[in-house]
MDTraj code that builds the backbone (N, CA, C; nanometers):
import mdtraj as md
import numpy as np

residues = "UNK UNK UNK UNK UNK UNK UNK UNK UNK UNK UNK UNK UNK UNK UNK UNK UNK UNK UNK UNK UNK UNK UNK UNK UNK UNK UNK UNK UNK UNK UNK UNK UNK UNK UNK UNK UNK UNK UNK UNK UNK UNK UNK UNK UNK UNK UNK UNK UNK UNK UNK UNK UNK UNK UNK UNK UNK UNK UNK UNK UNK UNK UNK UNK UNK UNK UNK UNK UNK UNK UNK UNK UNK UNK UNK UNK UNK UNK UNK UNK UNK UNK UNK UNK UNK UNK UNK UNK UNK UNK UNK UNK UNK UNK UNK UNK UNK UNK".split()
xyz = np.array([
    [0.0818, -0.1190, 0.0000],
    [0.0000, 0.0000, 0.0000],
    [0.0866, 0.1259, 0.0000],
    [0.1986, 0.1369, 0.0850],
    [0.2407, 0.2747, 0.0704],
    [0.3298, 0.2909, -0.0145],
    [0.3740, 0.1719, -0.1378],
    [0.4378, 0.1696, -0.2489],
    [0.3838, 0.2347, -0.3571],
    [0.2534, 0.1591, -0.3447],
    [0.1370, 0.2080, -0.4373],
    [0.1431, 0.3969, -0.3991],
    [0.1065, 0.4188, -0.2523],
    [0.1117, 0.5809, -0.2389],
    [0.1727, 0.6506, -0.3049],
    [0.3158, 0.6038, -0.2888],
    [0.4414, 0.6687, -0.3188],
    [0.4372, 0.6921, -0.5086],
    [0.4377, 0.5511, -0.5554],
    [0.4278, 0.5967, -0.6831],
    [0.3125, 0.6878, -0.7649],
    [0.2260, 0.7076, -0.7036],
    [0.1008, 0.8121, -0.7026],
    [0.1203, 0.9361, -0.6894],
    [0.2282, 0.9609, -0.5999],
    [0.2189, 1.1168, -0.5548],
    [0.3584, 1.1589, -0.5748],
    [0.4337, 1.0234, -0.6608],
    [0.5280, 1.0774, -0.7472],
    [0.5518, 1.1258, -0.8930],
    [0.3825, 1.0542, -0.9742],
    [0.3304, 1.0489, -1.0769],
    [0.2476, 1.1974, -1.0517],
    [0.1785, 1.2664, -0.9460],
    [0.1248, 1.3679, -0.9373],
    [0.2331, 1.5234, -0.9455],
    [0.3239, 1.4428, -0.8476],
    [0.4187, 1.5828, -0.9044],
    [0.5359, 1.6022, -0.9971],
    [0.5349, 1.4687, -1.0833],
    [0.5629, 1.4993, -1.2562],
    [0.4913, 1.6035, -1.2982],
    [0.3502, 1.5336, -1.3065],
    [0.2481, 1.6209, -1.3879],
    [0.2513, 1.7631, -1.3503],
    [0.2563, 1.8016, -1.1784],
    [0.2122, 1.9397, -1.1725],
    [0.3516, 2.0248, -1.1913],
    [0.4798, 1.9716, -1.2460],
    [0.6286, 2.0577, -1.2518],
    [0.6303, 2.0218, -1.3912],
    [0.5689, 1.8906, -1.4673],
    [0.6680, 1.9063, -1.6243],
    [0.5810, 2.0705, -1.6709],
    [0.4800, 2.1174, -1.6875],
    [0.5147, 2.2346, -1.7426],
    [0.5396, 2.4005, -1.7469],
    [0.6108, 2.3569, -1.5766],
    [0.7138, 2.4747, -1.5070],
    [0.8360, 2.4190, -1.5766],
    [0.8788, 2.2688, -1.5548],
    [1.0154, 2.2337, -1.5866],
    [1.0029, 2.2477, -1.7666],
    [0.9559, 2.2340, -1.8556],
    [0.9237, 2.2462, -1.9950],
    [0.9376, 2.4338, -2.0260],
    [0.9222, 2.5212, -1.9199],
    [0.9348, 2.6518, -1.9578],
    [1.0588, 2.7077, -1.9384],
    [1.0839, 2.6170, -1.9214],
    [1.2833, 2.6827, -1.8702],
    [1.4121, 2.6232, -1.9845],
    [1.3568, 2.5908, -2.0971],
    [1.4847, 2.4911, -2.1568],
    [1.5235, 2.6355, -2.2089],
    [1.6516, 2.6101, -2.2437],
    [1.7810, 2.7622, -2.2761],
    [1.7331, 2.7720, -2.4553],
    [1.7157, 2.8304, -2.5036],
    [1.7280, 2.8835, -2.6282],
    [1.8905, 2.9302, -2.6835],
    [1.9388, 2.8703, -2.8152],
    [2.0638, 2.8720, -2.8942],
    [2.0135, 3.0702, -2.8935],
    [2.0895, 3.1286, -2.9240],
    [2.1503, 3.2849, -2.9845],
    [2.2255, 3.3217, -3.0031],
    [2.2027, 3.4635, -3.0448],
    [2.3702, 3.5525, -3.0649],
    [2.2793, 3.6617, -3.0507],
    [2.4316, 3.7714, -2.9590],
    [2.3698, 3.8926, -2.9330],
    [2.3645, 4.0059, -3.0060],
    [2.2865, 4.0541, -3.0587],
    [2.3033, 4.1432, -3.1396],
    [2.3679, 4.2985, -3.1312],
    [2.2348, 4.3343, -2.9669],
    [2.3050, 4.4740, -2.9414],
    [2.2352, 4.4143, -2.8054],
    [2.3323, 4.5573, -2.7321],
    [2.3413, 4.5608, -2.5606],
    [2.2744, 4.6947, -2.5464],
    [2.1745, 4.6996, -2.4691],
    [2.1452, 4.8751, -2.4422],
    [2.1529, 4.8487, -2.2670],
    [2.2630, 4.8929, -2.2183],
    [2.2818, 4.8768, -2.0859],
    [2.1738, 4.9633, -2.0149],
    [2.1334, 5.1634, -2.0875],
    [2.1247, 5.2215, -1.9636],
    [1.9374, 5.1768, -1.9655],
    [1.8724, 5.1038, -2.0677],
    [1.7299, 5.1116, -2.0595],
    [1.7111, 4.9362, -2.0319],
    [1.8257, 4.8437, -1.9477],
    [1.8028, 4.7026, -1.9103],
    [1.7718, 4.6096, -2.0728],
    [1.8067, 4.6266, -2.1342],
    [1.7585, 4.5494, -2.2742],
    [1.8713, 4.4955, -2.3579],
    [1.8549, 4.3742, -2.4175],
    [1.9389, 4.3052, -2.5079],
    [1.8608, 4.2460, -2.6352],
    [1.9317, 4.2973, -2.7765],
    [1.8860, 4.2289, -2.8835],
    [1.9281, 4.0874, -2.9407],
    [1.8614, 3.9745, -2.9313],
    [1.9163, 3.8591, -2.9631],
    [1.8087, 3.7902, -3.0714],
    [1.9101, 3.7249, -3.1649],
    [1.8997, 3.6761, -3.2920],
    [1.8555, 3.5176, -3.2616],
    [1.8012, 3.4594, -3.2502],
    [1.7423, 3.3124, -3.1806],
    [1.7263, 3.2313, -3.2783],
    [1.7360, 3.0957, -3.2820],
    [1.5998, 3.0308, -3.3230],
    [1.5149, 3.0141, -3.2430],
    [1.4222, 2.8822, -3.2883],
    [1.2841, 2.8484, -3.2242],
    [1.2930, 2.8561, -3.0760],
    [1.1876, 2.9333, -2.9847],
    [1.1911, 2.9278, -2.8429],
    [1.0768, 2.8245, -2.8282],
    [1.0753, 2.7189, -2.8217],
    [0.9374, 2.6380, -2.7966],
    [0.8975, 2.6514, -2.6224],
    [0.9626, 2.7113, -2.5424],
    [0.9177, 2.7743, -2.4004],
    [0.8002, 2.8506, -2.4088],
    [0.8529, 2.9680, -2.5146],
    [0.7948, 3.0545, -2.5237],
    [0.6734, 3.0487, -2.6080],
    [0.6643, 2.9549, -2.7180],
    [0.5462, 2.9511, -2.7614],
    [0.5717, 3.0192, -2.8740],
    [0.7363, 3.0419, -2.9547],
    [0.7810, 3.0828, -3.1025],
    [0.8694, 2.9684, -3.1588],
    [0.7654, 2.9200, -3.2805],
    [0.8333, 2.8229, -3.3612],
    [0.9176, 2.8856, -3.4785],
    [0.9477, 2.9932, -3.5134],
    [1.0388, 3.0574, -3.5607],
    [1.1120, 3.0898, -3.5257],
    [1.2674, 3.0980, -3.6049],
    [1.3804, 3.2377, -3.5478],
    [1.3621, 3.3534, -3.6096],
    [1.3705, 3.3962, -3.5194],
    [1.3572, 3.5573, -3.5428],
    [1.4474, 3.6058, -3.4444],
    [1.4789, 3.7898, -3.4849],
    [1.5280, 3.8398, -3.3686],
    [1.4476, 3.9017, -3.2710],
    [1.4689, 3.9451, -3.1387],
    [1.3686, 3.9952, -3.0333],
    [1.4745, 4.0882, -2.9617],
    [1.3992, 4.2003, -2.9508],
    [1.4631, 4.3173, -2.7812],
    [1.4273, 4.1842, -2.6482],
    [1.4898, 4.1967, -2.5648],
    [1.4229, 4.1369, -2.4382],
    [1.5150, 4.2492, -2.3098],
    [1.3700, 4.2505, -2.2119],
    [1.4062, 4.2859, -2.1212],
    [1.4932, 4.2114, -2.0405],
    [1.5745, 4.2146, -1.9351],
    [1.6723, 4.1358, -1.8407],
    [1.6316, 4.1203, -1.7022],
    [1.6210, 4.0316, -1.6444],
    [1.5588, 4.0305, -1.5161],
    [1.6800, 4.1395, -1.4073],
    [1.8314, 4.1192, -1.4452],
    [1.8835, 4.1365, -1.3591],
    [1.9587, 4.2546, -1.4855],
    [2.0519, 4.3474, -1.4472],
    [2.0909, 4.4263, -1.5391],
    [2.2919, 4.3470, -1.5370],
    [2.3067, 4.3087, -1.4039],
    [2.4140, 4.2568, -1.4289],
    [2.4454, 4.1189, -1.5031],
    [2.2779, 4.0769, -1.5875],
    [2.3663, 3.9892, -1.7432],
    [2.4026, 4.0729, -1.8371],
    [2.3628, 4.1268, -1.8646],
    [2.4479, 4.2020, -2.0108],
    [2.6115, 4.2500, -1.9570],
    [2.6706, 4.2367, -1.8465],
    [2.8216, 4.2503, -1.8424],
    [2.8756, 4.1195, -1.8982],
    [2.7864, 4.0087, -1.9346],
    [2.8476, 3.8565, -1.9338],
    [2.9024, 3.8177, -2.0195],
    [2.8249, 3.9511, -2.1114],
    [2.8488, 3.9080, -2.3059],
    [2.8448, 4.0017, -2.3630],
    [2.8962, 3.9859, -2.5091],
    [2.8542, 4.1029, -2.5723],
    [2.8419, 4.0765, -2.7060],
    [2.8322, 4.1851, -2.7683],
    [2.7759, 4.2235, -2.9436],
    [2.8626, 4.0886, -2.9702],
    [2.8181, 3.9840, -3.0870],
    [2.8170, 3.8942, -3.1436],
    [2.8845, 3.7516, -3.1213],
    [2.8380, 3.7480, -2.9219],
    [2.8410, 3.6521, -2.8898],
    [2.7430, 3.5165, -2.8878],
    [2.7834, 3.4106, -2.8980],
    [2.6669, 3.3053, -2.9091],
    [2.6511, 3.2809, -2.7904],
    [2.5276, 3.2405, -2.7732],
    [2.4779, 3.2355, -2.6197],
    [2.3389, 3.1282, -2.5989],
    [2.2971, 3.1148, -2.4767],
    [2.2234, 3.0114, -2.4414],
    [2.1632, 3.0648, -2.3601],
    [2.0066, 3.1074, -2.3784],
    [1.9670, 3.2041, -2.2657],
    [1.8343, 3.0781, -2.2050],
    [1.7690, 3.1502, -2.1060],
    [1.6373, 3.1335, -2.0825],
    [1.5460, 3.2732, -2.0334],
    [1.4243, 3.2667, -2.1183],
    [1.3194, 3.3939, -2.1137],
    [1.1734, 3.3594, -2.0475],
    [1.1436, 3.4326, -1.9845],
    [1.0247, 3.4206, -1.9616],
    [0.8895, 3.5205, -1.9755],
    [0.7547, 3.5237, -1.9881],
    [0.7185, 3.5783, -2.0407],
    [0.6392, 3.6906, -1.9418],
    [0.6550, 3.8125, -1.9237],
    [0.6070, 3.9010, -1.8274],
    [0.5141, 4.0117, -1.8272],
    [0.4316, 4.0795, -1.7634],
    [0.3685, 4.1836, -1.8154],
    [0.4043, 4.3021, -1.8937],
    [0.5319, 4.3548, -1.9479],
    [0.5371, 4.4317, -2.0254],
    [0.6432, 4.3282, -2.1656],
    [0.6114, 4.2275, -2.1573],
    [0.7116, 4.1648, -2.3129],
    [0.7655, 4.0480, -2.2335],
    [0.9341, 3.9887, -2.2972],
    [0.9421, 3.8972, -2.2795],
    [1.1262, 3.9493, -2.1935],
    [1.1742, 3.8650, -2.0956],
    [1.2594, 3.8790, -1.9854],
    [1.3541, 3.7518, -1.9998],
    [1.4552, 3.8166, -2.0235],
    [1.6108, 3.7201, -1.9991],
    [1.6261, 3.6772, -1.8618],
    [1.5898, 3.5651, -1.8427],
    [1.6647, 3.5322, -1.6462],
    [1.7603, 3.4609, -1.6399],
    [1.8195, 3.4254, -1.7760],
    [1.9773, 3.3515, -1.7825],
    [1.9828, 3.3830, -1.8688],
    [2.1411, 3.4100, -1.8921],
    [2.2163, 3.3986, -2.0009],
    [2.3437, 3.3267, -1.9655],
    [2.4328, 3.2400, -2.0825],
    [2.5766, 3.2302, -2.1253],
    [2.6031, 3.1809, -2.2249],
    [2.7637, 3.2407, -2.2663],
    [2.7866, 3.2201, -2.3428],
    [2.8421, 3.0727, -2.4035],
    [2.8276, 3.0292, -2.5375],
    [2.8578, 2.9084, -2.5556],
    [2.9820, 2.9031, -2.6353],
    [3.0399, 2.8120, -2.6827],
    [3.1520, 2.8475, -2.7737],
    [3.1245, 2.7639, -2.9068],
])
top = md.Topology()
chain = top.add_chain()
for i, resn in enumerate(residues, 1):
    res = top.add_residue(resn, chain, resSeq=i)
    for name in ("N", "CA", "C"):
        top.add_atom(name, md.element.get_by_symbol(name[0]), res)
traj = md.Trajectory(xyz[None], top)
């Protein structure tokens, strides 16, 4: 019986994290431009399937923290993760890849 529990309420909190854990995978980029003093970075992507864009395209994104954009710069490749917020869409990781 408490085998049975266990695998139940380990099967319950798959379900209620895969699609918190499914919104966080890093997206491939390169940075285009840095605007330090207004928190914003332009990056050239492909597909964000987090986000709910099956295209690459490029995007402005806001930065959660202002000290990522010291990490990288203009036409570095990078590996971010974004999330999606009330005024657009927000960098909460970045790095660079080689």
């Amino acid at each position: 019986m408490k085998k049975t529990v266990r695998i139940a309420s380990a099967a319950v909190l798959v379900l209620a994290l895969g699609p918190a854990l499914a919104q966080v995978a890093p997206i491939s980029g390169e940075v285009k431009k840095i605007d330090e003093s207004a928190g914003k970075i332009t990056l050239k992507h492909g597909p964000a399937k987090s986000l709910g864009m099956d295209e690459p395209m490029t995007m402005v994104y806001r930065v959660k923290d202002a000290a990522l954009l010291k990490q990288v710069k203009i036409g570095d490749k990078v590996q971010f993760e974004a999330e999606e917020g009330d005024g657009g869409y927000i960098v909460t990781r970045i790095q660079k890849t080689k």
